[in-house]
N, C-alpha and C positions, 0 to 999 in steps of 0.2 A: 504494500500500500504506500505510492511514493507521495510527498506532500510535498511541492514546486512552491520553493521559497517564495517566490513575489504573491502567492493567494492563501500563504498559510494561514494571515491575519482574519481570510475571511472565514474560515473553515472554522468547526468545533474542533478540540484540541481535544485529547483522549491518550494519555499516559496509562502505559499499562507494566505492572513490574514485581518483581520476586526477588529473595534475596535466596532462595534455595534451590538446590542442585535440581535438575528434570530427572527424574527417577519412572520406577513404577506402582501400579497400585491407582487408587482412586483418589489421592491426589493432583496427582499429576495428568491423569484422564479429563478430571474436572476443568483442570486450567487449559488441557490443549483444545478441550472444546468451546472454552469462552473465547480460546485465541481463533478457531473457526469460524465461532457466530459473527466474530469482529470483523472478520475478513469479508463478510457478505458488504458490510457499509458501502456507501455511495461514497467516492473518494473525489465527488465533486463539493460532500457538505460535509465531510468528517476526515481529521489528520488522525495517524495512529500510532504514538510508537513507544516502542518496548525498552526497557532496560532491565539486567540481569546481572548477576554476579556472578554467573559459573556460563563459560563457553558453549556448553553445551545446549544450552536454549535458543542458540544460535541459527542453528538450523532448523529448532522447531519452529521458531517465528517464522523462519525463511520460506517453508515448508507452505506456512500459509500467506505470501507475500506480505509482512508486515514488517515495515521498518525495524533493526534491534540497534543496541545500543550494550556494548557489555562495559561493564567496570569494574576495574580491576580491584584487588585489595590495595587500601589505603596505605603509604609509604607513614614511617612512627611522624617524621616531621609536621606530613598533611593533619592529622590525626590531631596532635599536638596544638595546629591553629586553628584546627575548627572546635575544638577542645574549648579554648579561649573565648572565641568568638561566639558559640552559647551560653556560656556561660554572662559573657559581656551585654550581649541582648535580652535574656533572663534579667537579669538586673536591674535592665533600663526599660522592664517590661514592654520588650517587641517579640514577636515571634521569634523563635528560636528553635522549634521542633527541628525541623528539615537541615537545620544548620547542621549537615554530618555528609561526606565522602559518598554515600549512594544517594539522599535523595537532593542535593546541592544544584545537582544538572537539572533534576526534573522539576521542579519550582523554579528555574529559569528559564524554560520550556512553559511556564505558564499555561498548563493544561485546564480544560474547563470540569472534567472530569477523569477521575484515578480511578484505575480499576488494579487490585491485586489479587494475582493471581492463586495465590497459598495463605492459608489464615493464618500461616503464623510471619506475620511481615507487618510491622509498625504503620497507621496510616499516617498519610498525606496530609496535611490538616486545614490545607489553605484552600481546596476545593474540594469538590463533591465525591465520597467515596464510594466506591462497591467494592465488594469482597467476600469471600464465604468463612461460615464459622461450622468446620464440618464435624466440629465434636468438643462435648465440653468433661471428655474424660478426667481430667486434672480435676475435676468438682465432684463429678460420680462414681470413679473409680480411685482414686488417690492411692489405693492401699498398691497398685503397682508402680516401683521405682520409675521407671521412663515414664508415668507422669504425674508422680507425689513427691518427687524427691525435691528438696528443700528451692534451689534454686529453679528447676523446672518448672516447679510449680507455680513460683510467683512471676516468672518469665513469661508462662502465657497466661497468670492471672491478669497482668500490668497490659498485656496486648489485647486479649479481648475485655478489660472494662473500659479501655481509649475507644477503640474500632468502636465498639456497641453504642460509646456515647455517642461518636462523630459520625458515624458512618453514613451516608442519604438512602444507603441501602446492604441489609445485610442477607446474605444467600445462604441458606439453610437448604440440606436434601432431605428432609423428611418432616411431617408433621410434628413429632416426639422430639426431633433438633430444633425447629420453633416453639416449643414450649417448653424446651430448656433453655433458650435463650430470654427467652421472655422473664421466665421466673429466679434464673439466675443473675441478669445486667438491666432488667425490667426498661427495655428502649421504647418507643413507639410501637405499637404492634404496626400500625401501616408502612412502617421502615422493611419489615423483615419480609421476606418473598421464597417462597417453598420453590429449587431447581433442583431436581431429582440428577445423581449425577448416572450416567450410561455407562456400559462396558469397553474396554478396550476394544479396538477391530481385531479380531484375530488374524493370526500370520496368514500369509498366502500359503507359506507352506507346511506340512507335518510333517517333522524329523524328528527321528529316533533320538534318544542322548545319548552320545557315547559308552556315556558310566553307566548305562541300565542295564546289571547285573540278571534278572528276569527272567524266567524260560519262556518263551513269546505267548503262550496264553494261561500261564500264571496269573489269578487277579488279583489286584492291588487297590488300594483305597489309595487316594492323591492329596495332599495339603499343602498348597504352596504358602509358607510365612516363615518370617523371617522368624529367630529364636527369640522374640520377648516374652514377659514372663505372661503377662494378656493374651497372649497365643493361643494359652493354654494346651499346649504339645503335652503337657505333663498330664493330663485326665483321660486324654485321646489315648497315650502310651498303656495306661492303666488298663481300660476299657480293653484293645486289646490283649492284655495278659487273661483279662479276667473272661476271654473265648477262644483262647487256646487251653488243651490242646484239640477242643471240641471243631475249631473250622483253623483251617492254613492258614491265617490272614499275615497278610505282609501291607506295609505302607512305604509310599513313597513319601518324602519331603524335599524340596526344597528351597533355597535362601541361604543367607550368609547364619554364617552361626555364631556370630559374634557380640548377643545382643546379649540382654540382661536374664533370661532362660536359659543361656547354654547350657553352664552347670547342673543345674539341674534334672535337663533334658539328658544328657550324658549321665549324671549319677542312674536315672532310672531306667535306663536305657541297657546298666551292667547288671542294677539292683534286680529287677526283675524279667532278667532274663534273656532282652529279646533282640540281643546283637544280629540273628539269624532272619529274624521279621520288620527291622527296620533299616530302608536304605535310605539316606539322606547323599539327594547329588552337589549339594552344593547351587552356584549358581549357575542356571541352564538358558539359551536364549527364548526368543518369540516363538522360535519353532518347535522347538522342544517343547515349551510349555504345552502348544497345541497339541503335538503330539500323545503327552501324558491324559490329557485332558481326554482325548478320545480313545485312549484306551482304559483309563481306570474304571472299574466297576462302580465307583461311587468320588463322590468329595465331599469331604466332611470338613466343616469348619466350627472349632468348639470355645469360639473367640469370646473375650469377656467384655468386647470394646465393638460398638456397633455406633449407625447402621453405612458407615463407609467402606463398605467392603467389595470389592472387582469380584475376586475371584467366581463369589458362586454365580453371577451373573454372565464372564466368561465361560463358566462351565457348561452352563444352560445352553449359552447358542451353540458348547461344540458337544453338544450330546450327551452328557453326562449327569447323570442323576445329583441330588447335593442333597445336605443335610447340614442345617446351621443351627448355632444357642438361639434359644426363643428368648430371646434380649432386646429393650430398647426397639425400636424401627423394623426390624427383622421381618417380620409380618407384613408390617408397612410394604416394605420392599417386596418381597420374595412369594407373599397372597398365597397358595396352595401349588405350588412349583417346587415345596421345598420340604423336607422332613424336619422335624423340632424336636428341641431338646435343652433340656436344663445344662450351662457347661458347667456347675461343681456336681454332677450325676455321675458318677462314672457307669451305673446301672444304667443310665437312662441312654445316655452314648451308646453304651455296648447294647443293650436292646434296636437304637437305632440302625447300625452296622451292623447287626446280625441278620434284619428284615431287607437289607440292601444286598447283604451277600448273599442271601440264598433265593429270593424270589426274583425272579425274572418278569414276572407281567407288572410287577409293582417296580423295577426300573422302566422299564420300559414305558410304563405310565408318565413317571416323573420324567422322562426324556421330553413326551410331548407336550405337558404343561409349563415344562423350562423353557422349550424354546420359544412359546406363544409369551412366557412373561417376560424372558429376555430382549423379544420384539416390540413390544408394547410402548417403548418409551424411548425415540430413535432421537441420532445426531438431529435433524432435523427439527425434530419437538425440542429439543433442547438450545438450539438455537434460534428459532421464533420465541418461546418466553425468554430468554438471555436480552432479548432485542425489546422485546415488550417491557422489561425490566428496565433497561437501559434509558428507552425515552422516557419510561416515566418519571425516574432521575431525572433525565433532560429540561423535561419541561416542568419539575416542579419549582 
């Protein structure tokens, strides 16, 4: 989206920016498809452009023709006088927020509206902001480290009670995430605006993973997430010891294993036996994912943190049955496409997994209701309300 210097003045201005890596998951879904909807604008009445912190968003703006702007990390010197210089404005009570190395450029840029792409990203405060608030775990669930632990917590306490005050519009995926944000930052209710977020597109292609150990139709339950302790891998782990040696079950995982569940996922992993029924490939690409996807007998996710979650919604459109915690949104989201269950149940898991392993017409059922609910709410609907959202910003 290029904006020709001499008619910038006349155009809406529309800063768009992150301060974190492009990753995967439904984070990052959520922001490539706002960077989507943006790119439909008439580039005769709307300028657009992006700034980032990590190169690689580079491309994905690119991806959808929108101007980027990356910036680099601050040398100690810069740091040091912009350090000074809020401090100095503070003082002399002038504004001062933006006075910092990332948002310095985009307040001279004079945008009429900021849109941020990831909630956890400080606003803008000089104009009209959008952004999503896709989880207020640090309130509801505290009791896990990655996000009760002391400083984390008040990191994103301090970011969404700014945003929730400032914001002109705040983007929630689910009913249950607007009425957490309601009763937790209590904003305007006509601020906050329900955008369901969609699936990744899956790959063009299906490959094998190298590391899948497997005899080719061996069945396997799939969990792709990363080792945090909200993962919950430690109940899933259980639930399978407690049906063996009654059915073979083996599970795949994978993700980095470097989170705050490792340990633990490893202690029980020895503790109770099941070196021989758990493969963990580590990290696999797009294709691979799809791959797994279409061969596992089931995906079970027995996560303690909802309702942002991809994967069972990938799974849905590549055929595969799923089963998630009846948590938060869950319902909201997933309607009768999905098997439920309590995640501190280990009974209740393993009942779920054992009705997926052995019946056949009852996968087969949940193949057809997944892929109808994985359709139901496409790039398209999400970018007409994205737009609907956006002018109403505009013109308020």
């Amino acid at each position: 989206m290029e904006c020709m210097e001499s008619s910038q003045a006349m155009l809406k201005r529309i800063a768009i920016y992150t301060m974190l890596p492009p990753g995967a998951g439904g984070s990052f879904q959520y922001g490539a498809s706002i960077l989507a909807a943006l790119s439909q604008l008439d580039t005769d009445k709307y300028c657009c452009h992006f700034w980032c912190t990590h190169e690689a968003w580079l491309s994905v703006a690119q991806k959808f023709s929108i101007n980027a702007t990356l910036i680099p990390k601050a040398d100690f010197l810069s740091r040091v006088i912009l350090y000074g210089l809020r401090k100095a404005r503070k003082a002399c009570k002038l504004p001062w927020q933006y006075y910092t190395h990332f948002f310095l450029p985009i307040s001279k840029w004079n945008p009429d509206i900021c849109i941020s792409l990831t909630q956890n990203n400080p606003p803008l405060q000089h104009c009209k902001i959008i952004g999503p608030v896709h989880d207020l775990m640090h309130r509801y669930e505290a009791r896990f480290p990655e996000v009760g632990e002391a400083s984390e917590y008040c990191s994103r306490e301090k970011m969404f009670s700014t945003f929730c005050k400032t914001a002109a519009a705040i983007l929630v995926d689910s009913n249950i995430g607007k009425q957490h944000v309601k009763e937790i930052y209590h904003p305007n209710p006509e601020k906050i605006f329900t955008l369901p977020f969609i699936p990744s597109p899956l790959a063009e292609k299906s490959e094998k993973p190298r590391n899948f150990s497997l005899a080719d139709k061996q069945k396997f339950i799939f969990y792709p997430a990363q080792l945090w302790l909200h993962k919950n891998h430690a109940n899933l782990l259980r639930a399978v010891k407690k049906l063996l040696p009654e059915l073979d079950i083996h599970c795949i995982f994978t993700g980095t294993t470097d989170k705050s569940g490792a340990f633990l996922y490893n202690q029980l992993i020895r503790e109770l036996g099941l070196e021989k029924n758990i493969h963990h490939l580590g990290y696999v690409s797009d294709n691979e994912i799809r791959w797994l996807y279409e061969h596992a007998r089931c995906m079970i996710m027995p996560s303690f943190f909802g309702p942002t979650n991809i994967p069972p919604l990938e799974a849905m459109l590549a055929g595969c049955p799923v089963a998630v915690s009846d948590i938060y949104a869950m319902r909201e989201r997933y309607g009768d496409a999905s098997l439920y269950f309590d995640p501190h149940s280990v009974t209740e898991i393993a009942d779920v997994i054992k009705r997926l392993w052995t019946d056949d017409n009852l996968c087969q059922e949940m193949v057809k209701r997944g892929y109808a609910q994985a359709s139901a709410w496409t790039q398209t609907d999400f970018e007409a309300r994205f737009l609907d959202i956006l002018h109403h910003v505009e013109n308020s």
